[in-house]
MOPAC internal coordinates of N, CA, C and O (Angstrom, degrees):
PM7 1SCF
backbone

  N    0.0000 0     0.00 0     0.00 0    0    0    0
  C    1.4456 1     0.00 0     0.00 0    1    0    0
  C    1.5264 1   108.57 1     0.00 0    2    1    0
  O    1.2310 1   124.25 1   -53.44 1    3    2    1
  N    1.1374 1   109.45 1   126.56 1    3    2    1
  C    1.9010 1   111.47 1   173.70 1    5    3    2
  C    1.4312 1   112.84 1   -57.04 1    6    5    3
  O    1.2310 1   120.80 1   -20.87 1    7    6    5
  N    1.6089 1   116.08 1   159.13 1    7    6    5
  C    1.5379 1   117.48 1  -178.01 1    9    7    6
  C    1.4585 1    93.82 1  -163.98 1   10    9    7
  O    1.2310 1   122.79 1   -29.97 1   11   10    9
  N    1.5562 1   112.26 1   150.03 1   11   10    9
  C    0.9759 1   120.55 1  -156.21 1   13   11   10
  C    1.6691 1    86.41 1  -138.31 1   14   13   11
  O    1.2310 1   120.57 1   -35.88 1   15   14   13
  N    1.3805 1   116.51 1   144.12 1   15   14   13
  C    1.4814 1   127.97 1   149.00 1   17   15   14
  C    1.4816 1   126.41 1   -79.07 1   18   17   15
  O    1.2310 1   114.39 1   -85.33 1   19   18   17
  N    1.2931 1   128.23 1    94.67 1   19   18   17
  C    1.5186 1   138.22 1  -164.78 1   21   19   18
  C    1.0067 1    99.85 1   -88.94 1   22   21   19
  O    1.2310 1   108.51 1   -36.52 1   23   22   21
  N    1.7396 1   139.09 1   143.48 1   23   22   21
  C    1.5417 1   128.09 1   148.60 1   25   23   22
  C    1.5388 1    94.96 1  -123.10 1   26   25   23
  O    1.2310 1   119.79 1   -13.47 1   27   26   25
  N    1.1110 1   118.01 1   166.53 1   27   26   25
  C    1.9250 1   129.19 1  -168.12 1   29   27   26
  C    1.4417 1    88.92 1  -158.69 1   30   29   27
  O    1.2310 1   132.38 1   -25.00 1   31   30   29
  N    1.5476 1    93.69 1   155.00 1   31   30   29
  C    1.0306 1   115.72 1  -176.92 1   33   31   30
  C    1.4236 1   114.88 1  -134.70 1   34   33   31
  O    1.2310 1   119.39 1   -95.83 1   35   34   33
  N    1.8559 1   118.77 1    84.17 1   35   34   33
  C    1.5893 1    97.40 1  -162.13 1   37   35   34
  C    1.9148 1    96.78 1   -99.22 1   38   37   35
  O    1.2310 1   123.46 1    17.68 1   39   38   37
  N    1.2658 1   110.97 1  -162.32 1   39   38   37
  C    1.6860 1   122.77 1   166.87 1   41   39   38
  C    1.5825 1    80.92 1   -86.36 1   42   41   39
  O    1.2310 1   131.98 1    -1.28 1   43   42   41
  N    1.5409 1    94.48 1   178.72 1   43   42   41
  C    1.6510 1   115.42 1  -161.37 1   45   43   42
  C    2.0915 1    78.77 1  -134.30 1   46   45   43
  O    1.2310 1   125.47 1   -64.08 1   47   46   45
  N    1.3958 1   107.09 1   115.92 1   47   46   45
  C    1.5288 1    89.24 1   165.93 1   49   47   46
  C    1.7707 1   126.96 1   -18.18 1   50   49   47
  O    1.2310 1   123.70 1   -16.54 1   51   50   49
  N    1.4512 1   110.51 1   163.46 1   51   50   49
  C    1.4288 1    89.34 1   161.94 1   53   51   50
  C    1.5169 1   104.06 1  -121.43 1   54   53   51
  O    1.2310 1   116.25 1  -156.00 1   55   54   53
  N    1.8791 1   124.73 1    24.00 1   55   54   53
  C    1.2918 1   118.83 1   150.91 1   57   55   54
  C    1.7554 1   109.14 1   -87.75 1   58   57   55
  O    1.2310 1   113.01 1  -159.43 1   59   58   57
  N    1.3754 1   130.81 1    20.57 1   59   58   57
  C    1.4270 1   134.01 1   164.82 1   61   59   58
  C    1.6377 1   108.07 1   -64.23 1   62   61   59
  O    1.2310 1   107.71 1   -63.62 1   63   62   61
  N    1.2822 1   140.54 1   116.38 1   63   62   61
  C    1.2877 1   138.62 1   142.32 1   65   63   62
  C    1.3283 1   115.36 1    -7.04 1   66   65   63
  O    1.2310 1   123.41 1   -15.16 1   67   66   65
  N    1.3509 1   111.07 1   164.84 1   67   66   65
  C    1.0269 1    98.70 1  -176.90 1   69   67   66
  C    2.1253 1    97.66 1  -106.02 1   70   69   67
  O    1.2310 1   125.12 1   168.83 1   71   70   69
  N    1.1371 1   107.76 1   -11.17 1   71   70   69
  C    1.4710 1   112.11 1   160.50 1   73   71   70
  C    1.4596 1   118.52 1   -75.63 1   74   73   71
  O    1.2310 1   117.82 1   172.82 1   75   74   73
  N    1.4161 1   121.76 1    -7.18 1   75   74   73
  C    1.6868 1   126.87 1  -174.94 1   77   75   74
  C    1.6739 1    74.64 1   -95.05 1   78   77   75
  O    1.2310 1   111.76 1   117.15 1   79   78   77
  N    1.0705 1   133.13 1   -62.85 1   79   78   77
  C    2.0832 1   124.80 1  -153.95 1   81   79   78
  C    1.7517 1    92.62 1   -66.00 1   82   81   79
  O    1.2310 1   122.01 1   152.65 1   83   82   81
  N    1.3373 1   113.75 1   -27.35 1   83   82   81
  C    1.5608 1   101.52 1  -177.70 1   85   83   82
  C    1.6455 1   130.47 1   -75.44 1   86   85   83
  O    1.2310 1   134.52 1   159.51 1   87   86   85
  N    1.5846 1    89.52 1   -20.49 1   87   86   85
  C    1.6874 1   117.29 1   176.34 1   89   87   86
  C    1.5901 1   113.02 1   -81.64 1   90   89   87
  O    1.2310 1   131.55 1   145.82 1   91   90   89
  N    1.6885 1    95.31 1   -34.18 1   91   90   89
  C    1.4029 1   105.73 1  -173.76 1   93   91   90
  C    1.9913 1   103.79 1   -72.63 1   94   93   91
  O    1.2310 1   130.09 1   128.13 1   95   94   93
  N    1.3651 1    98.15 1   -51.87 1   95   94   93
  C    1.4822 1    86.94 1  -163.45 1   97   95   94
  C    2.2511 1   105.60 1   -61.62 1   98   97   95
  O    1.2310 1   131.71 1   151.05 1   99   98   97
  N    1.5649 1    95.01 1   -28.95 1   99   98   97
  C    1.4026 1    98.32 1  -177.82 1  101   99   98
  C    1.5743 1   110.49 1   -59.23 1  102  101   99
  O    1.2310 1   115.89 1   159.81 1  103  102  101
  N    1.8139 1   125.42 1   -20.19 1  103  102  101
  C    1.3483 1   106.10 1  -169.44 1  105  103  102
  C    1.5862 1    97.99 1   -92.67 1  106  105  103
  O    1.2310 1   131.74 1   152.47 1  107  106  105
  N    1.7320 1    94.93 1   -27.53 1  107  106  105
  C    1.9411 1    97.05 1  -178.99 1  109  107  106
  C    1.6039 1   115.53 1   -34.97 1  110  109  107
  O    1.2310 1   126.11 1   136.83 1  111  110  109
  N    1.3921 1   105.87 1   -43.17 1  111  110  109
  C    2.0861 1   116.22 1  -173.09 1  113  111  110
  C    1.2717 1   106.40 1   -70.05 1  114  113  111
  O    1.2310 1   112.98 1  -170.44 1  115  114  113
  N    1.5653 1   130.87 1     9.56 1  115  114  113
  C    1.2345 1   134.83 1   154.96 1  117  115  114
  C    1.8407 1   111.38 1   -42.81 1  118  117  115
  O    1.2310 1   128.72 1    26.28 1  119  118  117
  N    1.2626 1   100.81 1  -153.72 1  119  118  117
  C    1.2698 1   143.25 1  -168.54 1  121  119  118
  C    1.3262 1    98.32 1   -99.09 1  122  121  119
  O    1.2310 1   116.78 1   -42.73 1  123  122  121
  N    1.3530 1   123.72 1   137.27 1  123  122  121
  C    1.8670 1    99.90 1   165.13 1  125  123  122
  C    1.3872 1    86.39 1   -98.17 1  126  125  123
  O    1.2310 1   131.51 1    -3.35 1  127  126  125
  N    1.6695 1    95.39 1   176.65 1  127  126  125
  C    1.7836 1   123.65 1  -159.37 1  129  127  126
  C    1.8061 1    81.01 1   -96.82 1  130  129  127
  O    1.2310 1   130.74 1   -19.48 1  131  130  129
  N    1.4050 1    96.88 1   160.52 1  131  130  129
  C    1.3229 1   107.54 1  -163.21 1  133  131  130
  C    2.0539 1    93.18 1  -121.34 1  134  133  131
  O    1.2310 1   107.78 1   -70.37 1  135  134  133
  N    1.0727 1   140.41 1   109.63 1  135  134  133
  C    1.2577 1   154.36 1  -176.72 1  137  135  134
  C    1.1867 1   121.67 1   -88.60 1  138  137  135
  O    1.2310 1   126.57 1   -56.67 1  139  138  137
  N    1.1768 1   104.97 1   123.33 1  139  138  137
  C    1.6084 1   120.68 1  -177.06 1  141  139  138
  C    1.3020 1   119.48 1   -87.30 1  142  141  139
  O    1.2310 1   123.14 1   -34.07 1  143  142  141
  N    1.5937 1   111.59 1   145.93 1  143  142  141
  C    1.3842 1   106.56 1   159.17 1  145  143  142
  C    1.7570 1   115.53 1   -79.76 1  146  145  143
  O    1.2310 1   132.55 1   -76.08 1  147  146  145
  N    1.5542 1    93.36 1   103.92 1  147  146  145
  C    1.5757 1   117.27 1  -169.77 1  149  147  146
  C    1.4982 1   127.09 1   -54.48 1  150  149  147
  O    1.2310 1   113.58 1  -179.83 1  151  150  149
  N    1.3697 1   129.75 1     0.17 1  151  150  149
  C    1.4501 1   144.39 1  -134.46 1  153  151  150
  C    1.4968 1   109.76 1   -66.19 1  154  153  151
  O    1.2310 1   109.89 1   150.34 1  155  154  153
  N    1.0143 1   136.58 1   -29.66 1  155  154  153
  C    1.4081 1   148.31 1  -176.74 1  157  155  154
  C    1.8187 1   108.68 1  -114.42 1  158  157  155
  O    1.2310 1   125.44 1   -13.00 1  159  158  157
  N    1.3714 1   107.16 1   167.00 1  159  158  157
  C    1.4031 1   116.04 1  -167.93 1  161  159  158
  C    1.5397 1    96.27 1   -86.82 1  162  161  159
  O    1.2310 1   116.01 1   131.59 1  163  162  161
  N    1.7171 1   125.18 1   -48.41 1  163  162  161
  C    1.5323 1   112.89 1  -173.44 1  165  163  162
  C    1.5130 1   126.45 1   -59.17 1  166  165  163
  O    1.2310 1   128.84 1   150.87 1  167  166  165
  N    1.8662 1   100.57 1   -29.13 1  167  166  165
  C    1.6175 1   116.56 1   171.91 1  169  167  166
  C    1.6326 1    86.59 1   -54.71 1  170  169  167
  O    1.2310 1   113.92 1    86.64 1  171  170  169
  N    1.5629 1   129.12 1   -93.36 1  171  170  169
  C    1.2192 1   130.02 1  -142.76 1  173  171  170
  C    1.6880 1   108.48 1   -41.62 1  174  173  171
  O    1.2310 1   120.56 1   138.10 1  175  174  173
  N    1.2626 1   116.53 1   -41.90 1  175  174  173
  C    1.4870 1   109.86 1  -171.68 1  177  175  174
  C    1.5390 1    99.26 1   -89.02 1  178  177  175
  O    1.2310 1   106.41 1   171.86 1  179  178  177
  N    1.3748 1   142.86 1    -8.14 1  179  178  177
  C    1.5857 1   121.13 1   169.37 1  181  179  178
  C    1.7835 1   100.24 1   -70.60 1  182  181  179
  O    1.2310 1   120.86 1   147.40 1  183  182  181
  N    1.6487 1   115.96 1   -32.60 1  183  182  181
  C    1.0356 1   113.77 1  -170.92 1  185  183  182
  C    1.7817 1   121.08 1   -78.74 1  186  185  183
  O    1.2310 1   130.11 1   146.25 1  187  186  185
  N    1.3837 1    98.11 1   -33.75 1  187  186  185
  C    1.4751 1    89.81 1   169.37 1  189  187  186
  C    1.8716 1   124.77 1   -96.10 1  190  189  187
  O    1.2310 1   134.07 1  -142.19 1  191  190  189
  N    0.9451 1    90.40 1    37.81 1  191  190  189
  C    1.7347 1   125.20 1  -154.61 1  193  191  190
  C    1.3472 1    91.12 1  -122.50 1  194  193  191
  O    1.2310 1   105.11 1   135.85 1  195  194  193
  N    1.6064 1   145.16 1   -44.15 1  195  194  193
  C    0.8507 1   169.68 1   138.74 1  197  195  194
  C    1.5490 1   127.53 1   -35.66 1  198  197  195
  O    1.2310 1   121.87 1   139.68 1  199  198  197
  N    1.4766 1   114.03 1   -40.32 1  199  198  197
  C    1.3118 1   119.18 1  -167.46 1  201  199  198
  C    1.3110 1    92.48 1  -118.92 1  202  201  199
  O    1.2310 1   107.95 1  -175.00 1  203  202  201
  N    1.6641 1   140.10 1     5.00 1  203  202  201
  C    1.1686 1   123.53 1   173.98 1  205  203  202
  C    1.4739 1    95.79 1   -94.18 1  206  205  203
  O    1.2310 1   120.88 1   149.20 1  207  206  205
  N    1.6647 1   115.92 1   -30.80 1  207  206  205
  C    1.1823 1   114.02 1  -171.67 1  209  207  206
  C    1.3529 1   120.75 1   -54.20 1  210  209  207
  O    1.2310 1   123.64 1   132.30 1  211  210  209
  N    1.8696 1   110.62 1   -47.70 1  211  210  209
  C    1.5828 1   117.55 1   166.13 1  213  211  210
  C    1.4304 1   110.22 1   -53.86 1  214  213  211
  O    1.2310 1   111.23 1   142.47 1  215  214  213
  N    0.9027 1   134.11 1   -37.53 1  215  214  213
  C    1.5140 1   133.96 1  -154.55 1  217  215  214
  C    1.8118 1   110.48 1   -86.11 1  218  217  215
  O    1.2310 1   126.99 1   155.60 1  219  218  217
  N    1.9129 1   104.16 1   -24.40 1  219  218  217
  C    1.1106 1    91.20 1   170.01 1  221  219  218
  C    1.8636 1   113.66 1  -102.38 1  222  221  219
  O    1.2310 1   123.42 1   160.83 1  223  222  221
  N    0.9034 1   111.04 1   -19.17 1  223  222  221
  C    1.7006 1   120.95 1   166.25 1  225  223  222
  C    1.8072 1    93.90 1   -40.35 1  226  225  223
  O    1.2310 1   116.93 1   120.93 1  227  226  225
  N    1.8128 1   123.45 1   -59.07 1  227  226  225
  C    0.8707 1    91.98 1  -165.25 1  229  227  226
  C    1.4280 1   111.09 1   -79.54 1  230  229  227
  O    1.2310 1   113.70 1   147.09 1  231  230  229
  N    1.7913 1   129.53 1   -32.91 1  231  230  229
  C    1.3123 1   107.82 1   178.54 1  233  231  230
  C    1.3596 1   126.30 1   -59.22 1  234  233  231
  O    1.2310 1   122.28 1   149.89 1  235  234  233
  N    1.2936 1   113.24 1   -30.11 1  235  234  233
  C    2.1493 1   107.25 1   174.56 1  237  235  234
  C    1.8733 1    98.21 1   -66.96 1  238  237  235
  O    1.2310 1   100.02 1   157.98 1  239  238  237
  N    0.5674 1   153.74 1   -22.02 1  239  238  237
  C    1.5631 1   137.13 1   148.49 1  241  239  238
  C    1.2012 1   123.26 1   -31.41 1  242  241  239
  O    1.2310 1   114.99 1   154.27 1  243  242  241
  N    1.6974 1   127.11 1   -25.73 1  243  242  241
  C    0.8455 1   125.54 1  -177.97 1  245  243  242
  C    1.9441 1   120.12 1  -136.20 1  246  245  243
  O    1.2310 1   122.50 1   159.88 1  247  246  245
  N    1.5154 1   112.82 1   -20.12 1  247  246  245
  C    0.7934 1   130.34 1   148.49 1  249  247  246
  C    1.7930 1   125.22 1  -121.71 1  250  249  247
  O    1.2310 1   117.59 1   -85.72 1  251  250  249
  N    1.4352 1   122.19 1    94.28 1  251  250  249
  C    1.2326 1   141.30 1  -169.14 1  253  251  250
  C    1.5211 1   111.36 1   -48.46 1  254  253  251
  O    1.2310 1   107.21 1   -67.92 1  255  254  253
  N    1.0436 1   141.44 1   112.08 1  255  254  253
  C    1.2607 1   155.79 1   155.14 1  257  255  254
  C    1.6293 1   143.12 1  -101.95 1  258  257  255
  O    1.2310 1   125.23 1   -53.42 1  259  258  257
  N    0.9345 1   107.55 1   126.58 1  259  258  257
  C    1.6855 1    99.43 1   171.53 1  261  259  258
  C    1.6090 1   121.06 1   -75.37 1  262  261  259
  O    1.2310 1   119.68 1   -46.95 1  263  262  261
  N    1.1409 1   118.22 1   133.05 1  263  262  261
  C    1.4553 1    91.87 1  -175.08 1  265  263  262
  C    1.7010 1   105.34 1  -132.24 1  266  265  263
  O    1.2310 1   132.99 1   -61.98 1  267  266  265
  N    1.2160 1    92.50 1   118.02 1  267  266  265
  C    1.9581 1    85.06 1  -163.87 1  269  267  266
  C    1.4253 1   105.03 1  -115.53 1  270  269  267
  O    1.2310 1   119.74 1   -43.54 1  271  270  269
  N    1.3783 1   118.11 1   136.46 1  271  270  269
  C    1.1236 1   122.15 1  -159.62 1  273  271  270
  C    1.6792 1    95.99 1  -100.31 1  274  273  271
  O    1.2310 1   131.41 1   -33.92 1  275  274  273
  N    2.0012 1    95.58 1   146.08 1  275  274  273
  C    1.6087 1    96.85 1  -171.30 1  277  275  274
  C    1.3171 1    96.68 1  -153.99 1  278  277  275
  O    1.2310 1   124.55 1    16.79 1  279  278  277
  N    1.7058 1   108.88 1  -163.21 1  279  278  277
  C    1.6253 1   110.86 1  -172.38 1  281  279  278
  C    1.5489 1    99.25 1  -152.31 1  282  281  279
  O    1.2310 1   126.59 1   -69.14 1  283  282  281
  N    1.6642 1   104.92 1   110.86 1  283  282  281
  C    1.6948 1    91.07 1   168.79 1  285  283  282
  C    1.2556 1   107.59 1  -133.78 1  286  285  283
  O    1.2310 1   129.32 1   -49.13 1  287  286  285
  N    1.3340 1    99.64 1   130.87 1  287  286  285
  C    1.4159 1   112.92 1  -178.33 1  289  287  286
  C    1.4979 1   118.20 1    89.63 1  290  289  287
  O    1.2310 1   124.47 1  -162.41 1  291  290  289
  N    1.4425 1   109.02 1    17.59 1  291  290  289
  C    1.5638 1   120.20 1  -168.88 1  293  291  290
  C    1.2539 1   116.45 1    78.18 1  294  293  291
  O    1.2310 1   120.45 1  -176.30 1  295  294  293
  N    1.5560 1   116.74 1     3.70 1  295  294  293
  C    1.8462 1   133.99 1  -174.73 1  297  295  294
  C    0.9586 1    94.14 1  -110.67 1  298  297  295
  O    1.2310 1   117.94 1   -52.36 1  299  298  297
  N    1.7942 1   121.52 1   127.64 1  299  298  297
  C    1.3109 1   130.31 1  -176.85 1  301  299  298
  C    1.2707 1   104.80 1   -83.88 1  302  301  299
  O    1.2310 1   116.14 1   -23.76 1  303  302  301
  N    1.3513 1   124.93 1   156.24 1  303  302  301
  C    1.5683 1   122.81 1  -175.09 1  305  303  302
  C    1.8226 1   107.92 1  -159.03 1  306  305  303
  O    1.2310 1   136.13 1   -21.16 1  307  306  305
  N    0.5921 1    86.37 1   158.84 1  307  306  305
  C    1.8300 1   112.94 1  -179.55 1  309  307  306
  C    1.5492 1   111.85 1   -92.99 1  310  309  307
  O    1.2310 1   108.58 1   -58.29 1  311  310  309
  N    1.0238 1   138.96 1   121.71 1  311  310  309
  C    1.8518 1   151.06 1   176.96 1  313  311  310
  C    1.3039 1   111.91 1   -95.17 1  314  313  311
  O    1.2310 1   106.91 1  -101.08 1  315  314  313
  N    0.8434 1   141.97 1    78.92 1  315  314  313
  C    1.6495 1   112.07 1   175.00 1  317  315  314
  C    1.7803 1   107.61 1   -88.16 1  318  317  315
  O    1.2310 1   124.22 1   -12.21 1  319  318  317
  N    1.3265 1   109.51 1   167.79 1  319  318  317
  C    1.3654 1   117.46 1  -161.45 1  321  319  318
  C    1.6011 1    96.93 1  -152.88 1  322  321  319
  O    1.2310 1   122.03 1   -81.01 1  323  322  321
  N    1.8649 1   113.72 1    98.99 1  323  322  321
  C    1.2962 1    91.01 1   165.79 1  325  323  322
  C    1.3959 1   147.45 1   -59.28 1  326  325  323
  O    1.2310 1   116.30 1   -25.67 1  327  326  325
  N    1.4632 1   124.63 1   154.33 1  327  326  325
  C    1.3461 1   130.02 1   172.86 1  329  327  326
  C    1.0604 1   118.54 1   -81.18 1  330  329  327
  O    1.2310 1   116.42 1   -94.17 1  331  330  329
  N    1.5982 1   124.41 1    85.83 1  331  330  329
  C    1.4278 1   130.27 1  -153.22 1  333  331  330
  C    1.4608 1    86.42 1   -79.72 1  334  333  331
  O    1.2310 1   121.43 1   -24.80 1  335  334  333
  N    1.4394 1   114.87 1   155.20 1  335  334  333
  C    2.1061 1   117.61 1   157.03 1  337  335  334
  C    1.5708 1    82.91 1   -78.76 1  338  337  335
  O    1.2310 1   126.95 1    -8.91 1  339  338  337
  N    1.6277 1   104.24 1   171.09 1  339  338  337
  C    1.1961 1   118.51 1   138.74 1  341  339  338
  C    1.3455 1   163.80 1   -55.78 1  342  341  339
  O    1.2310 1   128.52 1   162.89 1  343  342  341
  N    1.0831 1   101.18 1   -17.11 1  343  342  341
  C    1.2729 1   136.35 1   168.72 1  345  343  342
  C    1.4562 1   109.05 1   -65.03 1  346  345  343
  O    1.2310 1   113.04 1   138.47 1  347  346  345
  N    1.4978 1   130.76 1   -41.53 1  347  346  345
  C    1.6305 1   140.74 1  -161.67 1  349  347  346
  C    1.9136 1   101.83 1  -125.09 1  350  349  347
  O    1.2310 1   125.19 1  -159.75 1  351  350  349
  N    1.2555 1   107.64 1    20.25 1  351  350  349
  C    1.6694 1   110.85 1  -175.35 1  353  351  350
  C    1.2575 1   121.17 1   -92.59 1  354  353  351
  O    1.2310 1   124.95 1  -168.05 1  355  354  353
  N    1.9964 1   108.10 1    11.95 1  355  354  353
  C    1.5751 1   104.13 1   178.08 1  357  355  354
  C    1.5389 1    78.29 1  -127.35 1  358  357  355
  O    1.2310 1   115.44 1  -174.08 1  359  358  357
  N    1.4384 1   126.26 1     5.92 1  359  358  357
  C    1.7525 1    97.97 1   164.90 1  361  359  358
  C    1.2018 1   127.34 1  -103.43 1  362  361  359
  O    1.2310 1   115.35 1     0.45 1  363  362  361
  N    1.4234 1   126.42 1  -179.55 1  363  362  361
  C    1.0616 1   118.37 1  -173.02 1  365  363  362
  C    1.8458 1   123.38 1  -121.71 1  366  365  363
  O    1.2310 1   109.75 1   -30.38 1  367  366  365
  N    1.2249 1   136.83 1   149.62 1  367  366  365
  C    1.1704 1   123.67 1  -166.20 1  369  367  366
  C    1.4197 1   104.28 1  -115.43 1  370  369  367
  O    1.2310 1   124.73 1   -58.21 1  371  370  369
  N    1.5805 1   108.53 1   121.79 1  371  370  369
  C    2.0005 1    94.69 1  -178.73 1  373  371  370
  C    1.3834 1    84.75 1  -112.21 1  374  373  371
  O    1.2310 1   127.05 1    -6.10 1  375  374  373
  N    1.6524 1   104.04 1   173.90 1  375  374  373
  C    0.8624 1   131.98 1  -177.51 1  377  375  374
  C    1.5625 1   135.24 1  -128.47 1  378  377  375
  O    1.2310 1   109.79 1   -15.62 1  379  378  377
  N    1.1624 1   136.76 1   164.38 1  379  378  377
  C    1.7506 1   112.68 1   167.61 1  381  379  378
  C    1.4145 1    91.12 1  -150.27 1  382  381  379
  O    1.2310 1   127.10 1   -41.86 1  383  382  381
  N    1.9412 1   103.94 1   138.14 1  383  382  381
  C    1.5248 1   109.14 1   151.41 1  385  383  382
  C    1.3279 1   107.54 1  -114.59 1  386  385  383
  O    1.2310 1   121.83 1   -40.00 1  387  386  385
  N    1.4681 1   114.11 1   140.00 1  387  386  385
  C    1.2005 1   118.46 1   151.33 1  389  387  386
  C    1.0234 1   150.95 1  -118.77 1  390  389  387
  O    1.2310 1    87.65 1    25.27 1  391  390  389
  N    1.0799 1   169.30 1  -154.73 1  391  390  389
  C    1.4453 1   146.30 1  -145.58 1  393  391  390
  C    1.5944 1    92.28 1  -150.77 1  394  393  391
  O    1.2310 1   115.37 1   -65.28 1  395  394  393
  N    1.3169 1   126.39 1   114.72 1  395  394  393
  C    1.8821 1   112.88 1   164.06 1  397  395  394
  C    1.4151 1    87.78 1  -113.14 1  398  397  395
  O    1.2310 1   123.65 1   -44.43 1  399  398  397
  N    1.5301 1   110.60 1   135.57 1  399  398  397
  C    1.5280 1   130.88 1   125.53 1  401  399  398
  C    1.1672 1   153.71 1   -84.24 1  402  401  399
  O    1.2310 1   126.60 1   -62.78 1  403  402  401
  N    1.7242 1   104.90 1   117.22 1  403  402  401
  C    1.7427 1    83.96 1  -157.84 1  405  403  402
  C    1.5980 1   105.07 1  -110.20 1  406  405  403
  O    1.2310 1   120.10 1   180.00 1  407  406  405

């Protein structure tokens, strides 16, 4: 199958942190991703099947996760489960999303 080395150059939001542009430019000095000619549905998902895998190797390096593989709804999916220490295993972490429209 052919593959091509792509590099892009987009803007970085400007609601990004300024620790998300510092993470961002640090993962950019990687490796670039190597791109397939995508033509079929099993190519696209071995390939992005592939690049989630690198992508989470490098984030559990730094934030530890379980990641257990499952199926809901006949849609395969990914779990992660933090790796609490002990120390923080009777608290709890909430969260909020919200929606902006602009």
């Amino acid at each position: 199958m052919p593959t091509a080395t792509v590099q892009i150059s987009l803007p970085l939001p400007e609601t990004l942190s300024a620790e998300g542009r510092t993470a961002f430019a640090e993962w950019s000095k990687g490796p670039p991703l190597e791109l397939q000619a995508l033509t079929d549905l099993p190519s696209r998902r071995a390939f992005i099947d592939k690049l989630q895998a690198k992508l989470a190797a490098r984030q559990q390096r730094r934030y530890p996760v379980e990641v257990i593989q499952s199926t809901i709804a006949g849609v395969p999916v990914r779990l992660l489960r933090a790796m609490v220490p002990p120390a923080n295993e009777n608290m709890i972490l909430l969260t909020s999303v919200r929606h902006v429209s602009q």
